[in-house]
N, C-alpha and C positions, 0 to 999 in steps of 0.2 A: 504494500500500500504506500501512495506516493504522500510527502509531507503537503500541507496547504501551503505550510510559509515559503516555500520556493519561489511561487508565482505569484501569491498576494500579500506578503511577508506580513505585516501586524495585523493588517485585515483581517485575515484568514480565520480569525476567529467569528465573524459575522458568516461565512459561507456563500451563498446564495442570495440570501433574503433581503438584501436592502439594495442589489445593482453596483456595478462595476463603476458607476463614477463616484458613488459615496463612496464605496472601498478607496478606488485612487487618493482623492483628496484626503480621504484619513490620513492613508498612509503616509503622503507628503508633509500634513502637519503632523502628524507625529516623529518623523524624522526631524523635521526643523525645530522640535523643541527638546529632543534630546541632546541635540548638539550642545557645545558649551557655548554662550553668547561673550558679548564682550562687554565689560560691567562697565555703569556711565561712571563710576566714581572713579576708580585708579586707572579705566583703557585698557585693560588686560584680559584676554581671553580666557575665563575660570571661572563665569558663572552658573551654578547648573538649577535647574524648574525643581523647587521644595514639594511646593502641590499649588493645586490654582491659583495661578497672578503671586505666590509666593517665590522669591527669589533668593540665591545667597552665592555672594564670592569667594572660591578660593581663596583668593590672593589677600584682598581685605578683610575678607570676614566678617563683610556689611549683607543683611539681609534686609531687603526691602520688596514695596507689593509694587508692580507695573501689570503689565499686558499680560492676557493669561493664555496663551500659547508658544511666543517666542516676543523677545525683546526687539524693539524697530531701533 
């Protein structure tokens, strides 16, 4: 039996049931907010998503609330 995540990778867990362009765009936000962003206080790339709109940097160690998918 083939894996789901292959071809719909975080998706995969919906299946069928909501259509291929909900899946895509999941997937895309979900990729862009696990990335590490770049924190507006010190400029450094080491901030990671706490939980919704909740924020915190590596580097400073400042956690703060913005945007709740990925940081603009």
């Amino acid at each position: 039996m083939t894996s789901k995540l292959k071809k719909t990778k975080s998706a995969g867990r919906f299946g069928a049931k909501y259509g291929k362009r909900v899946r895509v765009s999941t997937v895309a936000i979900e990729n862009k907010q696990r990335k590490k962003q770049k924190c507006p206080f010190c400029g450094k790339p080491g901030v990671k998503r706490l939980s919704k709109g909740i924020w915190q940097c590596a580097k400073c160690g400042k956690k703060f609330a913005s945007d709740v998918y990925y940081l603009e």
